[in-house]
C-alpha positions as CSV (number, residue, x, y, z in Angstrom):
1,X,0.0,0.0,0.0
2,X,1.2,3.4,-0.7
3,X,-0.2,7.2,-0.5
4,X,-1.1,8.9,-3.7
5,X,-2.0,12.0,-5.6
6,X,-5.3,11.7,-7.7
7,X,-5.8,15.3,-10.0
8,X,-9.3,15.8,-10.7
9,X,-10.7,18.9,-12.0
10,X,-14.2,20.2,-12.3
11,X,-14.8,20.1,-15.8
12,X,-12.9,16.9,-16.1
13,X,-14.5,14.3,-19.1
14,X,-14.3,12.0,-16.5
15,X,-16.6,10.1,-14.6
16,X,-15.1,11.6,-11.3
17,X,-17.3,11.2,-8.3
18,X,-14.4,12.5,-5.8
19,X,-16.2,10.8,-2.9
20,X,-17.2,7.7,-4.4
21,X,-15.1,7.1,-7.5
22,X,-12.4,8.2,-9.6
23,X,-12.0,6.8,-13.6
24,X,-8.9,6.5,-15.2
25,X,-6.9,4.9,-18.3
26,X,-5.0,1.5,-18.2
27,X,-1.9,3.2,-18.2
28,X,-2.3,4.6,-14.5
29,X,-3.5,1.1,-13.1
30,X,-0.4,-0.1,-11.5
31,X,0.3,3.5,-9.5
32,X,-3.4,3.0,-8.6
33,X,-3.1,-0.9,-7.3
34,X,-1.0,0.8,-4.9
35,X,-2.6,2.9,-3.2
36,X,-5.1,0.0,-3.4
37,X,-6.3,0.1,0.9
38,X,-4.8,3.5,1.2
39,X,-5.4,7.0,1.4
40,X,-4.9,9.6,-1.5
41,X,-4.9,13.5,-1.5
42,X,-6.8,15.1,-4.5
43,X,-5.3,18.2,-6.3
44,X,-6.8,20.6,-8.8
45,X,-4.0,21.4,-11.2
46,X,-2.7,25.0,-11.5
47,X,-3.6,26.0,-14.7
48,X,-7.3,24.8,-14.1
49,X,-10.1,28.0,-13.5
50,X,-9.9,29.3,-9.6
51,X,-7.9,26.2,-8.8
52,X,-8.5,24.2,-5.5
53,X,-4.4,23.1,-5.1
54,X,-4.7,20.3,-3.0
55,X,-8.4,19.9,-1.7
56,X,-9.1,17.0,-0.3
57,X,-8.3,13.2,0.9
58,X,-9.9,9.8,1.2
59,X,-9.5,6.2,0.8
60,X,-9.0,3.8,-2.4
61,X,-10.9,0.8,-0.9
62,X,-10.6,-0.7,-4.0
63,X,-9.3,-0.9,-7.9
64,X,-12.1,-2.6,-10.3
65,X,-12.3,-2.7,-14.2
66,X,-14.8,0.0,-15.4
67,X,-18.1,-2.0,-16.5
68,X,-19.0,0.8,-18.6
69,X,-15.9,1.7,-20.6
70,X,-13.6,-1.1,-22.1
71,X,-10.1,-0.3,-21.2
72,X,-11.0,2.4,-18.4
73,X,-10.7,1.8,-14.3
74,X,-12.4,3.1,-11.5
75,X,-10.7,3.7,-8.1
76,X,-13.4,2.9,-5.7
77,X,-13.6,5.1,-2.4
78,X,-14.4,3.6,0.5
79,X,-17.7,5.2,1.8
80,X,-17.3,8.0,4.9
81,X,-13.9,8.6,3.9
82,X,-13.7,11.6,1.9
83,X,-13.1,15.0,3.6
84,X,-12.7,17.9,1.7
85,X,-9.5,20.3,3.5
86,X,-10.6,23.2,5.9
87,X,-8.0,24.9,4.2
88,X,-7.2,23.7,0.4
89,X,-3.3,23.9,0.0
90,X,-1.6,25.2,-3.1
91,X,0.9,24.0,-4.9
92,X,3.6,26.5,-4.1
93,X,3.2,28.1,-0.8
94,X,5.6,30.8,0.0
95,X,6.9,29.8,-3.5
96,X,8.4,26.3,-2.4
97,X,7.0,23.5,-4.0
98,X,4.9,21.7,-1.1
99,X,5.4,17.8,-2.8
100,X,8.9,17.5,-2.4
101,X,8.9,14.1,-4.8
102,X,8.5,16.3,-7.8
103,X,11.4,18.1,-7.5
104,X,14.1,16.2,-10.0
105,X,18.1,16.3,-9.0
106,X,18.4,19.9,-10.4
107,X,15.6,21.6,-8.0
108,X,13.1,21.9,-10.7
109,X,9.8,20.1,-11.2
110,X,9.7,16.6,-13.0
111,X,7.3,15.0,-15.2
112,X,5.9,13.5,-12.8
113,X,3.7,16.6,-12.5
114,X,1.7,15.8,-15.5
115,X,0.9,12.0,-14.3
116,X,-3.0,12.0,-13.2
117,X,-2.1,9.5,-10.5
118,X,1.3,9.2,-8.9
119,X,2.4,8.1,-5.5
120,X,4.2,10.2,-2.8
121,X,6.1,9.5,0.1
122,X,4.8,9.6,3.8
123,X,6.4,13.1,4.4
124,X,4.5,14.6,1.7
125,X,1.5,13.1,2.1
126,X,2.0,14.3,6.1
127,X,3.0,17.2,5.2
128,X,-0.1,18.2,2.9
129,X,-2.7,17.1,4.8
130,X,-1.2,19.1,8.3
131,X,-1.9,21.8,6.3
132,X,-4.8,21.3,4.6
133,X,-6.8,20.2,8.3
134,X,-4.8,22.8,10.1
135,X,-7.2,24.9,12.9
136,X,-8.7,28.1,12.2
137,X,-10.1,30.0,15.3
138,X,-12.6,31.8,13.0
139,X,-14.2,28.3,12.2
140,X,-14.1,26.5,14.9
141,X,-16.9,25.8,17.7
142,X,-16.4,27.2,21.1
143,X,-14.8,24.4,22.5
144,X,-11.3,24.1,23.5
145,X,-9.1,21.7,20.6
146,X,-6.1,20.4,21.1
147,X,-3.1,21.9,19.0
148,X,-2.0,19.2,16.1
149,X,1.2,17.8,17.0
150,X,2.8,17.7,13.1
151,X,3.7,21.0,13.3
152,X,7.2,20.8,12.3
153,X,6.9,20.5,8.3
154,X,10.8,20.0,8.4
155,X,11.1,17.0,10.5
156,X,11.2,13.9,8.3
157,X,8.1,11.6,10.0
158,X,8.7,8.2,10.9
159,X,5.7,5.4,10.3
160,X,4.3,5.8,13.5
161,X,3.6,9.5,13.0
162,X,2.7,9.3,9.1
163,X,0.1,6.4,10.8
164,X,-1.1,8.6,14.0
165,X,-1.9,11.7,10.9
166,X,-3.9,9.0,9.0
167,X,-6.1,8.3,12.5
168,X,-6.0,12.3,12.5
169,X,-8.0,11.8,9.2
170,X,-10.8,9.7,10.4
171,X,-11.3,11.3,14.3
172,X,-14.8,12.7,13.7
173,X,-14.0,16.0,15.8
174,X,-11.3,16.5,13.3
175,X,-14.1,15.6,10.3
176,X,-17.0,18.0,11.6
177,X,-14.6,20.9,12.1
178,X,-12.7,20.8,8.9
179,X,-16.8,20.0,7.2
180,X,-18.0,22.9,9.0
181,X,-14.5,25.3,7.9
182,X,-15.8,24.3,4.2
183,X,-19.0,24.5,4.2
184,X,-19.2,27.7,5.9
185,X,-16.9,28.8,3.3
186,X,-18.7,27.5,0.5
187,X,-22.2,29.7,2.1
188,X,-20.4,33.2,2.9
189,X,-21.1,32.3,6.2
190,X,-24.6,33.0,5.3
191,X,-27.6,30.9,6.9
192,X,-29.3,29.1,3.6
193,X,-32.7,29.4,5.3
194,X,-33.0,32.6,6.5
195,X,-30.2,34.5,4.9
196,X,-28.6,36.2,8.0
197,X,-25.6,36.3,8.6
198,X,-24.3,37.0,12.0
199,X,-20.8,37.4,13.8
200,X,-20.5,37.6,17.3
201,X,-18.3,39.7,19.5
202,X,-15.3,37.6,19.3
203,X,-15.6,37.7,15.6
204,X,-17.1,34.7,14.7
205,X,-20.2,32.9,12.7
206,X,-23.1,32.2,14.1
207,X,-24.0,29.3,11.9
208,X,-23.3,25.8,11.7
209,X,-23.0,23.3,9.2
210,X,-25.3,20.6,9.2
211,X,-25.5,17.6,7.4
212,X,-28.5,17.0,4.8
213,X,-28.1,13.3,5.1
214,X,-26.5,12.6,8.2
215,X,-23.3,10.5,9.4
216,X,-25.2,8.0,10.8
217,X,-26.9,7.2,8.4
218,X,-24.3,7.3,5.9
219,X,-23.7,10.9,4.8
220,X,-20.9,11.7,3.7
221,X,-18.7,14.9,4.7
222,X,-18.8,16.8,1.2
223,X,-20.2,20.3,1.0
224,X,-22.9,19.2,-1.2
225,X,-24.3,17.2,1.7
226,X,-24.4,20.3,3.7
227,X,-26.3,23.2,4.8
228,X,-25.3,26.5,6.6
229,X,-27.8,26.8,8.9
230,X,-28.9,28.9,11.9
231,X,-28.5,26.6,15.7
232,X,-32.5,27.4,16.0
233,X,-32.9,26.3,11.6
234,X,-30.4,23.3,12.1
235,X,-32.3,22.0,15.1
236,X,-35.6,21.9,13.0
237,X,-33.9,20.5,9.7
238,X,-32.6,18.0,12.0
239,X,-36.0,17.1,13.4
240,X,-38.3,16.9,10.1
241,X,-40.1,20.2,10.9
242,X,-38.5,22.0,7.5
243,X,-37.5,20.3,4.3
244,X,-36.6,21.4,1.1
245,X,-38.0,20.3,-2.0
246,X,-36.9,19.5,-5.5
247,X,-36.9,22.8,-6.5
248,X,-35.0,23.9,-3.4
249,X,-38.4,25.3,-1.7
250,X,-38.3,25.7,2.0
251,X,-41.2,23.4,3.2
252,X,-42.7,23.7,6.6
253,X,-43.8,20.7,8.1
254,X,-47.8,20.4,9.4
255,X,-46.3,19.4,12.8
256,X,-45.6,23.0,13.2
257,X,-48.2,24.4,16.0
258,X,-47.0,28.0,15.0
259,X,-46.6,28.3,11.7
260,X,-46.9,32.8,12.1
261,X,-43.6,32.1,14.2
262,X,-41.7,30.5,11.5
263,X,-42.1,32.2,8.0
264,X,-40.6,35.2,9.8
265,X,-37.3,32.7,9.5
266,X,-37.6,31.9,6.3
267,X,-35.4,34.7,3.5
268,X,-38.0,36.6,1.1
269,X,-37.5,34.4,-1.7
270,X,-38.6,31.0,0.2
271,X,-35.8,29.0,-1.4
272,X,-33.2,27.7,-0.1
273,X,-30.1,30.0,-0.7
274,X,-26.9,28.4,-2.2
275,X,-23.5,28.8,-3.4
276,X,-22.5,29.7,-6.7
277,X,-20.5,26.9,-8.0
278,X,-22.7,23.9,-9.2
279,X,-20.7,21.4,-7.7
280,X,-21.1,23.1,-3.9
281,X,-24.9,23.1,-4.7
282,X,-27.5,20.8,-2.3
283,X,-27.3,17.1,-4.1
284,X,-30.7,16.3,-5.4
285,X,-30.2,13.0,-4.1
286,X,-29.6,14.3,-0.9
287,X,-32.1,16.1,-0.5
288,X,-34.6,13.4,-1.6
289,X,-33.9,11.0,1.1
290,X,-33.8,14.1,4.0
291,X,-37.9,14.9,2.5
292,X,-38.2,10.7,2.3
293,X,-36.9,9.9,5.8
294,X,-37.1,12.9,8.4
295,X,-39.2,15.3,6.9
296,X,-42.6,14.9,9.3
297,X,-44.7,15.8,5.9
């Protein structure tokens, strides 16, 4: 097994799904096998519109022959994995290459660059993802967090490290703060229901990030699986008493005993409000199972 770099942009031809799959040619499959039961980092290449850098990691559970298209793969991710990074990382920061396994014997930067999939070594992979799930007061709930303890980008990490940042990956306060950094992001730090947005005296959002389809019940931590959402809106989502339909209407459910003391919640339009870029936007599918399992209709 073996850490890797998968590039995926958003126009890619494609059939990317960066939380559940990942397509590629025959010629990639052996750099793929190994990271076969490991975790990769995804980058958005430079030269691609408002580039991402390095965005986000997860695990290959497994490497299967396309059905669909002869000659084509698909690097299966193992479900709950994927995180997208509180804080995407670019390629150069501070203008020193940040994957250290590109650089050839002169300094400069190989042609390994160009490869779709490649594998790098512990350190990088370490190195990226400190950075990329670093803390962020602004973000962050008001409770106290531990400082990370891979700090020192210059110190060479030994397995046991490179294994304890990989258990850094899956702890789920880790996951809901670095899910709630991107979706709050993502929403301006704007609630999607009402439209308010609110900072508090010691400068930060009143908003949280919920979940469309929750963790439990297998939701995965991707923005488009997320809401920004008022404590008082999230509570109700949560419970069934709003929904959101097709068309991204804000439904109100009939269990309501007040509905006078809602609507005043709800923004002018009476649709959900949402981020610009398509692929940040509430899945359909998403939302279909939230109306199909918790709203009380």
């Amino acid at each position: 097994m073996a850490f890797g770099v998968f590039i995926h942009r958003r126009d890619s031809i494609y059939e990317d799904y960066p939380s559940e799959q990942y397509q590629f040619p025959s010629q990639y499959l052996s750099r793929a096998k190994n990271c076969e039961g490991d975790w990769i980092i995804y980058y958005e290449p430079t030269k691609a519109i408002n580039s991402k850098g390095y965005f986000a990691v997860a695990k290959v559970q497994e490497i299967i022959a396309d059905p669909n298209h002869e000659g084509m793969y698909l690097a299966i991710i193992e479900n709950g994995t994927y995180l997208d990074f509180g804080e995407p990382v670019e390629f150069r920061p501070q203008g020193e290459v940040i994957e250290s396994g590109l650089l050839n014997e002169k300094g400069g930067i190989s042609g390994r660059a160009q490869a779709a999939i490649r594998n790098i070594s512990p350190y990088d992979f370490a190195r990226i993802t400190e950075i990329g799930l670093s803390s962020d007061e602004e973000f962050l709930p008001r409770v106290d967090v531990k400082q990370s303890q891979f700090s020192d980008a210059q110190t060479p990490f030994e397995h046991p490290v490179e294994r304890a940042r990989v258990e850094h990956i899956t702890n789920r306060v880790v996951r809901d703060k670095n899910f709630r950094k991107s979706v709050l992001r993502a929403y301006g730090e704007r609630c999607a229901i009402s439209g308010l947005k609110l900072i508090n005296g010691g400068g930060r959002a009143e908003v949280e990030a919920a979940h469309i389809r929750p963790v439990k019940d297998n939701g995965p931590d991707i923005i488009s699986n997320g809401l920004a959402l008022s404590g008082t809106l999230h509570w109700m989502f949560d419970r069934g008493l709003i929904g959101i339909g097709d068309d991204l209407e804000i439904l109100i459910s009939r269990h309501v005993n007040n509905l006078d003391s809602i609507r005043p919640l709800i923004n002018d339009t009476g649709e959900l409000l949402t981020p610009n870029a398509q692929f940040q936007k509430p899945r359909l599918d998403f939302i279909q199972w939230h109306r199909s399992e918790y709203f009380k209709d």
